[in-house]
VEXDREN-2710 file (C-alpha; in Angstrom, 1 decimal):
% VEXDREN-2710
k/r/px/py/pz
1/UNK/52.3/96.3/127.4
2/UNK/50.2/97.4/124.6
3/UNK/50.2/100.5/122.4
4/UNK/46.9/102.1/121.7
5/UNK/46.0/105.9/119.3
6/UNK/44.8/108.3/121.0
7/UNK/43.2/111.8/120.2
8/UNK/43.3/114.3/122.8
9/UNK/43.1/118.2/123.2
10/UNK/45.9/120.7/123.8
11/UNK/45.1/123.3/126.1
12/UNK/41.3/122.6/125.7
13/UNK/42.0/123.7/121.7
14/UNK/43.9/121.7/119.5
15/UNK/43.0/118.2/118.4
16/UNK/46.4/116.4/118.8
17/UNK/46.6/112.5/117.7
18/UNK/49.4/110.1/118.8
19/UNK/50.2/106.5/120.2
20/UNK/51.2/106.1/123.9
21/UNK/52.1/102.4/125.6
22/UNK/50.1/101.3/128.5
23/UNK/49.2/98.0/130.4
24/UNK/45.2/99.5/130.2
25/UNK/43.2/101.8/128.7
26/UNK/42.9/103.2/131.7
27/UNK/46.3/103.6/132.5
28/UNK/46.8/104.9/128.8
29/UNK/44.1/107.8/129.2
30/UNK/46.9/108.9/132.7
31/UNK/49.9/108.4/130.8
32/UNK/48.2/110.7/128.2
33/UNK/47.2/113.3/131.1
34/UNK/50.7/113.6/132.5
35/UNK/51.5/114.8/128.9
36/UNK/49.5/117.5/129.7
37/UNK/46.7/116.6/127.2
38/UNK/42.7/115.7/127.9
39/UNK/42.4/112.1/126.0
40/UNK/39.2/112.4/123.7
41/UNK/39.5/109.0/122.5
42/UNK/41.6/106.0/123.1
43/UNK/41.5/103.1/121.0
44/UNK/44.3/99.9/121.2
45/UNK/46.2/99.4/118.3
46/UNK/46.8/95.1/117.0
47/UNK/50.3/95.6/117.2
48/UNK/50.5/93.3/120.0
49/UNK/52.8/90.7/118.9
50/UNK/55.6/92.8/116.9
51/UNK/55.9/94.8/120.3
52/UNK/56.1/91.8/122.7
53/UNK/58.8/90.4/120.4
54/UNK/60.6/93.8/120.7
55/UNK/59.8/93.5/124.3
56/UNK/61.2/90.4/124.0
57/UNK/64.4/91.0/122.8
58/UNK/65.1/94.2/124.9
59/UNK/64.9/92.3/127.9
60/UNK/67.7/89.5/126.3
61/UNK/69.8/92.7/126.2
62/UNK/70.2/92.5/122.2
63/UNK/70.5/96.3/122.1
64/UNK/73.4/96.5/119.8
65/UNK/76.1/99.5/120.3
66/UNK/74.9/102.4/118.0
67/UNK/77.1/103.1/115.2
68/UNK/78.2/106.3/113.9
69/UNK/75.6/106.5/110.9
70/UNK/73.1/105.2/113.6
71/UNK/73.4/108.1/116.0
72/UNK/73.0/110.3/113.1
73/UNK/69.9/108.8/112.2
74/UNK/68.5/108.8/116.0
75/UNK/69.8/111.9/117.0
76/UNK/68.3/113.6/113.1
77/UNK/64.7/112.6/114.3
78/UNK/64.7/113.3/117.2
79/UNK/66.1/116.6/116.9
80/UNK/63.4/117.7/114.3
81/UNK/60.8/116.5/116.3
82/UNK/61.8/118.2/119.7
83/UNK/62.0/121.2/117.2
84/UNK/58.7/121.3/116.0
85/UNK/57.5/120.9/119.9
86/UNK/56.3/117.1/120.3
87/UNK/57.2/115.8/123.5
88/UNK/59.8/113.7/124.5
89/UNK/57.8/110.6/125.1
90/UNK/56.0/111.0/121.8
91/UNK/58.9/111.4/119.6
92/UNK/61.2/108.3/121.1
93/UNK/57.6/106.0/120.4
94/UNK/57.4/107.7/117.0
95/UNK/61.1/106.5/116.3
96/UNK/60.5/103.0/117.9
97/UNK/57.6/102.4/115.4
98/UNK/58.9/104.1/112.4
99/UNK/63.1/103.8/112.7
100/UNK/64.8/101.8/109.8
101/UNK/67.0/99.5/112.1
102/UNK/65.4/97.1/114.8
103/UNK/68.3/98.5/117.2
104/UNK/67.0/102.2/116.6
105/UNK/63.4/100.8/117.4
106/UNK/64.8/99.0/120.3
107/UNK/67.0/101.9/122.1
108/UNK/65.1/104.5/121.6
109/UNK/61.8/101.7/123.3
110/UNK/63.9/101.2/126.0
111/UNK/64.5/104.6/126.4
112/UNK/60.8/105.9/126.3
113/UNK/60.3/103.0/129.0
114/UNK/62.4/104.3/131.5
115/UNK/61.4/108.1/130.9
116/UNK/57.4/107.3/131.6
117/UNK/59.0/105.2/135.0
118/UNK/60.2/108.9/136.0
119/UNK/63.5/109.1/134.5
120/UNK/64.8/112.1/132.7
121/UNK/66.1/112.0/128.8
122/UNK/69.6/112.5/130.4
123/UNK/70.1/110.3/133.0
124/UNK/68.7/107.3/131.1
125/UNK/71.2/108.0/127.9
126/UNK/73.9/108.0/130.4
127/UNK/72.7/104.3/131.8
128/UNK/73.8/103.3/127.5
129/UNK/77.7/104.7/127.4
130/UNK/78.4/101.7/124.9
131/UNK/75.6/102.4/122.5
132/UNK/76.2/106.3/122.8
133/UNK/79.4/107.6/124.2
134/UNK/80.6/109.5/126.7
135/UNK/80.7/113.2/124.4
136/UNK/76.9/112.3/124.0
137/UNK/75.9/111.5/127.2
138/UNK/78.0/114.6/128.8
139/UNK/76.3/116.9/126.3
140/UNK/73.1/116.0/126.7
141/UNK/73.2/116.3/130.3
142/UNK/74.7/120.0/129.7
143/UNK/71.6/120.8/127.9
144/UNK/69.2/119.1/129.5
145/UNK/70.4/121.5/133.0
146/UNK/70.9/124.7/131.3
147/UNK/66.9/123.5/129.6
148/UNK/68.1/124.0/126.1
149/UNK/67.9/120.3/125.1
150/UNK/66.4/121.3/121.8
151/UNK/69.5/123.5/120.8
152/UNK/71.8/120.7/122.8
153/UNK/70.6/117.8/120.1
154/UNK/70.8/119.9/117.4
155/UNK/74.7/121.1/118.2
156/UNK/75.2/116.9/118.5
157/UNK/73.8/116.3/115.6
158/UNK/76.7/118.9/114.0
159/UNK/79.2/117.1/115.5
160/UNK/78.1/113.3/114.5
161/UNK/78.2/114.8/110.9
162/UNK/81.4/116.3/111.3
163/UNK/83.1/113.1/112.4
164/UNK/81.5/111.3/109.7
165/UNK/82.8/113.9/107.4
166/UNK/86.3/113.9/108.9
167/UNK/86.6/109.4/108.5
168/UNK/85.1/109.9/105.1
169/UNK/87.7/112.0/103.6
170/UNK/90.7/110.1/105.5
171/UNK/89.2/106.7/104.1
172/UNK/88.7/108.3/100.9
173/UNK/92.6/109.2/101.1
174/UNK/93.8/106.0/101.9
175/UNK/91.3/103.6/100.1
176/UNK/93.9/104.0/97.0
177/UNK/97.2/103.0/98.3
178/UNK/95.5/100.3/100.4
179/UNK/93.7/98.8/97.3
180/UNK/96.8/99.2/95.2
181/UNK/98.8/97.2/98.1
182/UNK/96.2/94.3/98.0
183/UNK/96.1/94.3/93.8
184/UNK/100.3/94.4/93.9
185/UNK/100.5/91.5/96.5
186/UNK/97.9/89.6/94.2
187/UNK/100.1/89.7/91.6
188/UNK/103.3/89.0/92.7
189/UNK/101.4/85.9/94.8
190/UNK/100.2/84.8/90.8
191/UNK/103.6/85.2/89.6
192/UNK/105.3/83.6/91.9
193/UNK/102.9/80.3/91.6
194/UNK/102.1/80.3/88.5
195/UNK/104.4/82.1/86.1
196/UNK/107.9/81.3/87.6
197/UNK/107.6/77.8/88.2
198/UNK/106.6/77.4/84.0
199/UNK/110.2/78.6/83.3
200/UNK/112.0/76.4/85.9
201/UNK/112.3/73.4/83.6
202/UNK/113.5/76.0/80.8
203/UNK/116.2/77.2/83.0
204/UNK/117.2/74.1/84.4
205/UNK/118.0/73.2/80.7
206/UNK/120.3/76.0/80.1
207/UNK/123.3/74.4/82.8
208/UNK/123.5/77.3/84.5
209/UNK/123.7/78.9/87.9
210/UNK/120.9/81.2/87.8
211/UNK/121.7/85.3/89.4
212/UNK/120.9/85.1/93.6
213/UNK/117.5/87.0/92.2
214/UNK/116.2/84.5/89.7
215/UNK/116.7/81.6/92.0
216/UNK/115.3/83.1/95.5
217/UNK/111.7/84.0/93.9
218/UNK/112.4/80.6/91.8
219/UNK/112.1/79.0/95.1
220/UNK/109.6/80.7/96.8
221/UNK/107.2/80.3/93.8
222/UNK/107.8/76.4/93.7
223/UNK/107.1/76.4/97.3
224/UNK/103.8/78.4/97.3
225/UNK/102.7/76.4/94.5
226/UNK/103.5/73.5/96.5
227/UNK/102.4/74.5/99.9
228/UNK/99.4/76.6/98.4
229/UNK/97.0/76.5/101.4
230/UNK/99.5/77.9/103.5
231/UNK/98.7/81.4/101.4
232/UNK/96.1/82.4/103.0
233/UNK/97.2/81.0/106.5
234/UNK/99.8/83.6/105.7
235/UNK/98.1/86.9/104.6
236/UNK/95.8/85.4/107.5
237/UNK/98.4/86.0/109.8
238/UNK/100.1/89.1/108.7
239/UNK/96.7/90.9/109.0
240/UNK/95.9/89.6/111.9
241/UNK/99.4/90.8/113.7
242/UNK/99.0/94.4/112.1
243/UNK/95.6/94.7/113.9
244/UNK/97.0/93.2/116.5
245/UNK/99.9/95.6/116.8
246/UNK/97.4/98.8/116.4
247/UNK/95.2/97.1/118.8
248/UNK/97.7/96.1/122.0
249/UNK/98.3/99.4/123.9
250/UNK/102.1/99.2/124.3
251/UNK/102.8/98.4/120.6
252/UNK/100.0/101.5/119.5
253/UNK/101.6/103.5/122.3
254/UNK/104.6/103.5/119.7
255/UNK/103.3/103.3/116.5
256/UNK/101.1/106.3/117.7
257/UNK/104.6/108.3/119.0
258/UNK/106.6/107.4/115.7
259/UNK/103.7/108.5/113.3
260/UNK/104.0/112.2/115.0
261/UNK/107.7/112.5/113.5
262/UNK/106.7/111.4/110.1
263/UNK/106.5/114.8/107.6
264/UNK/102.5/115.4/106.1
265/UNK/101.5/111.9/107.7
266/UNK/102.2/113.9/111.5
267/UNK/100.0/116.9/110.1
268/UNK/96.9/114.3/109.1
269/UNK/97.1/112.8/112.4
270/UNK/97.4/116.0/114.5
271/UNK/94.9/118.0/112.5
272/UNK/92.0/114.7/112.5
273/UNK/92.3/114.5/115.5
274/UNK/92.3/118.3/117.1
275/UNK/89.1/118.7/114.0
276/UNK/87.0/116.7/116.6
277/UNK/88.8/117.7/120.2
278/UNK/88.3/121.8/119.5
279/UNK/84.7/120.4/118.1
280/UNK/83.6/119.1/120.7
281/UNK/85.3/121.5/123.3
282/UNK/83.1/124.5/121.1
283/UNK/79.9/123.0/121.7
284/UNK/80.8/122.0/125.4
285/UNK/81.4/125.1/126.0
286/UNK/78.7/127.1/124.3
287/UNK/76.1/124.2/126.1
288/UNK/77.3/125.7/129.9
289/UNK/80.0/123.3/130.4
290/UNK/82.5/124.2/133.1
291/UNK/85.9/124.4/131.0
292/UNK/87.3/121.1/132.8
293/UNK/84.8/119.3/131.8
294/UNK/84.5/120.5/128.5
295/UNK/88.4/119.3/128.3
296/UNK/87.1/115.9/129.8
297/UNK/84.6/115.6/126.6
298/UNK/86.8/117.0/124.4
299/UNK/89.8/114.7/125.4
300/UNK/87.3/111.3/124.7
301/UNK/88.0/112.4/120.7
302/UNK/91.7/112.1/120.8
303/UNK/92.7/108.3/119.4
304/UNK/96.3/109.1/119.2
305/UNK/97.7/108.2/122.7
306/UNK/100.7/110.7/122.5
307/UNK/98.3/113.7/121.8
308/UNK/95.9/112.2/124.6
309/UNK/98.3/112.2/127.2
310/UNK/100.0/115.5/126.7
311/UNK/96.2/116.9/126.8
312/UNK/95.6/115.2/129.5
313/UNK/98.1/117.1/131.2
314/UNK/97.5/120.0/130.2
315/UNK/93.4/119.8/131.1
316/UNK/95.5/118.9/134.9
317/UNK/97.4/122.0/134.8
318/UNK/94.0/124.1/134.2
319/UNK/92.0/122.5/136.9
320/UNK/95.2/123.9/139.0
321/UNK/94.3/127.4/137.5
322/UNK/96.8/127.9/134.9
323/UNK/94.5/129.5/131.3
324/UNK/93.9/126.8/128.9
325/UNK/95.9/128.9/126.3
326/UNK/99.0/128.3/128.1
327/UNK/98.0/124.8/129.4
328/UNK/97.7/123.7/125.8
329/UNK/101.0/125.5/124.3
330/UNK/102.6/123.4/127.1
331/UNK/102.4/120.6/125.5
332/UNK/103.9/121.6/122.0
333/UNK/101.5/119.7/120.0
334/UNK/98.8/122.3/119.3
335/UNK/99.0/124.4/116.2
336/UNK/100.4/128.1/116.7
337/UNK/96.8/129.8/115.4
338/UNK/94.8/127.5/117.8
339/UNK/97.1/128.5/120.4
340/UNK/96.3/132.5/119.0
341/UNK/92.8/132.2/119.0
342/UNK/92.5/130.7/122.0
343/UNK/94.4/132.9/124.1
344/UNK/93.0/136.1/122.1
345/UNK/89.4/134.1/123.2
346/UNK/89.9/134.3/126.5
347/UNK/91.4/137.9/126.6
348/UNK/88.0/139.0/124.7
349/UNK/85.9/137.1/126.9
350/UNK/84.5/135.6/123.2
351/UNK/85.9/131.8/123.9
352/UNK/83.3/130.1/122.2
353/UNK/83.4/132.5/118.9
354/UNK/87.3/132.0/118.7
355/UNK/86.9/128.1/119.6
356/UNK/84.3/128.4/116.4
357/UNK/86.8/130.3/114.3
358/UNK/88.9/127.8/115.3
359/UNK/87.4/125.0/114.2
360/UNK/87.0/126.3/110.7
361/UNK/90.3/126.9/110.5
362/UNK/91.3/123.5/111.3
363/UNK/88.4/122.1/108.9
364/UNK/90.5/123.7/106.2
365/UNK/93.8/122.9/107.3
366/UNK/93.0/119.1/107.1
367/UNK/91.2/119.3/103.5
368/UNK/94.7/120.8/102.4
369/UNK/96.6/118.4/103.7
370/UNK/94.3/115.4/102.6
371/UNK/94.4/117.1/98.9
372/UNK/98.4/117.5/99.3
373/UNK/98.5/113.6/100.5
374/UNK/96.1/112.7/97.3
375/UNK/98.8/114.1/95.1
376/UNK/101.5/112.7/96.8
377/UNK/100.2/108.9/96.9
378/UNK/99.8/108.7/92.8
379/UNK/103.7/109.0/92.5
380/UNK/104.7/107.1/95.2
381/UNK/102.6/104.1/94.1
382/UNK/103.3/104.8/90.8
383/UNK/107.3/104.0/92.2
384/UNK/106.6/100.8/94.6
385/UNK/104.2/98.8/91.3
386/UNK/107.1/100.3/89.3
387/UNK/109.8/98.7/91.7
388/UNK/107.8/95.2/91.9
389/UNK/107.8/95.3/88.1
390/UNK/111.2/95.8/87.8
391/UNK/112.2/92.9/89.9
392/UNK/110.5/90.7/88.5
393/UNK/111.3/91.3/85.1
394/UNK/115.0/91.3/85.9
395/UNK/114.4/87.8/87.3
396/UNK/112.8/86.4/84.7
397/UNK/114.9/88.0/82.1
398/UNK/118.0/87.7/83.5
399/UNK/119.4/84.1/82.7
400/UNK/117.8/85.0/79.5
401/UNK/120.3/87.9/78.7
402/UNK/123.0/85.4/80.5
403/UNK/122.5/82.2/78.2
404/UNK/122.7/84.9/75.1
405/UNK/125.8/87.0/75.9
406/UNK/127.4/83.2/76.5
407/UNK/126.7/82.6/73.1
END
């Protein structure tokens, strides 16, 4: 297919210009009708070879899963364009030729494609769960029934930056423990190999038994140094069994049920993850959304399998006809003032305004918490580096003290 620049009139009035794809120029001037304009001039564009290579690798199926900072991007121009009132058609081909990223270019191709073949925006997002979820697809759907697509993409776009937000500031909080970890296990891994093994000979001059200490790390430094390419086999390994451990459902299954009794860490995890379940179940809910399925959408969010299934539950015991307020105190894992302004929402009849409230309040809940973590971390690495220090000072220094109180 080729693409060729039009210019056509709007309700007989305004000059309008744009690009549309067609197989002819004659089929280009009816694609160009059905958009309700009167084609003026139609012109092909020499673009033919970039968009049979993109033809090319839509077909091979090289359309990448969308990543977070991706769906903002898509969903930010397109947004702004259905705003200022350019058709649907016209602003997925304006992405496809303009978008940063090939996969961009090639989705939102692929999507225009299937729109001019007589699908709608909707259904043919929903035919791409793995490049844009299920929250996205649901939602999109909502607004594309109740005709307020428009407002739909822009409450989506909210909520792609509000994730973004909410993983920025819990990497930010652990990105300093986690690089003092890896700096503290590089060091010991240099002592050990490098600086214990220079005093061996000393010490095995002095006669005497070295302290249990001295000679364990003694050992284990003359066998890294000896065994060396085993070291990374090792660290390897140990990161490949912690991701494997967070990965395999009946290990995370635990992991995820232990982390709940833990004091601050139990708040981080509850409060990340209710920040994108009351989220989402807002803007469900303000799009038309009948309430289960605004639980269904909402639910998608949760990562931690113990809150997941108790809301599960719960969004069972509402389809029964029990209120959600009571539904979600059930499970004993939703904060009291949620719980409030929930039940004081439905009471009002103002769900979604309480739901709002609601997610404000939890938006700065977690910042406290994430500031109270920051201030906790300094300390307590300040204690493990500390600790590491200490031991291995005292086995170095030791037989040092030994050999002179002997003498």
């Amino acid at each position: 297919m080729t693409i060729y620049n039009y210019t056509a009139l709007k309700n007989n009035k305004e000059i309008v210009k744009g690009k549309i794809e067609a197989d002819s120029p004659r089929q280009a001037r009816e694609n160009i009708r059905k958009l309700g304009f009167l084609p003026t001039k139609v012109e092909e564009e020499h673009l033919k070879g970039q968009n049979e290579n993109a033809e090319k690798d839509t077909k091979k199926g090289k359309i990448s899963k969308l990543g977070l900072q991706d769906r903002i991007d898509f969903t930010s121009t397109l947004q702004i364009l259905a705003q200022s009132g350019i058709p649907i058609i016209e602003s997925l081909l304006f992405i496809e030729n303009d978008a940063a990223k090939l996969k961009i270019r090639l989705v939102a191709k692929e999507l225009r494609r299937q729109i001019m073949n007589g699908g709608t925006f909707a259904d043919t997002v929903a035919k791409y769960p793995q490049q844009f979820g299920q929250i996205y697809i649901g939602l999109c759907k909502a607004g594309e029934d109740s005709g307020e697509l428009e407002k739909t993409l822009e409450r989506l776009l909210e909520l792609l930056n509000k994730e973004a937000a909410i993983k920025s500031k819990v990497i930010g909080t652990l990105m300093y423990p986690v690089f003092v970890i890896v700096l503290a296990v590089f060091i010991v891994l240099i002592m050990l190999m490098f600086v214990f093994p220079v005093f061996k000979d000393m010490f095995d001059t002095m006669g005497k038994e070295l302290p249990w200490i001295t000679a364990k790390l003694m050992d284990i430094g003359v066998f890294l140094k000896t065994y060396w390419y085993l070291v990374p086999l090792m660290l390897g390994g140990a990161f490949g069994l912690i991701t494997f451990l967070f990965r395999w459902q009946p290990s995370k299954r635990k992991i995820d049920e232990y982390v709940l009794k833990i004091p601050v860490i139990s708040d981080l995890i509850q409060f990340s993850n209710f920040s994108n379940f009351i989220a989402v179940l807002q803007v469900a809910y303000d799009a038309g959304v009948p309430i289960i399925e605004c639980l269904y959408l909402a639910n998608l969010t949760l990562t931690n399998h113990t809150l997941k299934t108790r809301i599960e539950a719960a969004t069972g015991k509402v389809q029964q006809g029990q209120h959600l307020s009571s539904a979600l105190r059930s499970t004993r894992v939703m904060p009291k003032m949620i719980l409030f302004m929930i039940a004081t929402g439905e009471q009002s009849g103002r769900l979604g305004d309480m739901l709002s409230q609601a997610t404000n309040y939890i938006d700065k809940k977690l910042d406290n918490i994430i500031d109270v973590m920051t201030k906790m971390i300094e300390p307590i690495m300040l204690i493990v580096i500390g600790s590491i220090v200490l031991v291995l000072a005292l086995a170095l220094y030791l037989p040092l003290f030994g050999s002179y109180m002997s003498t």
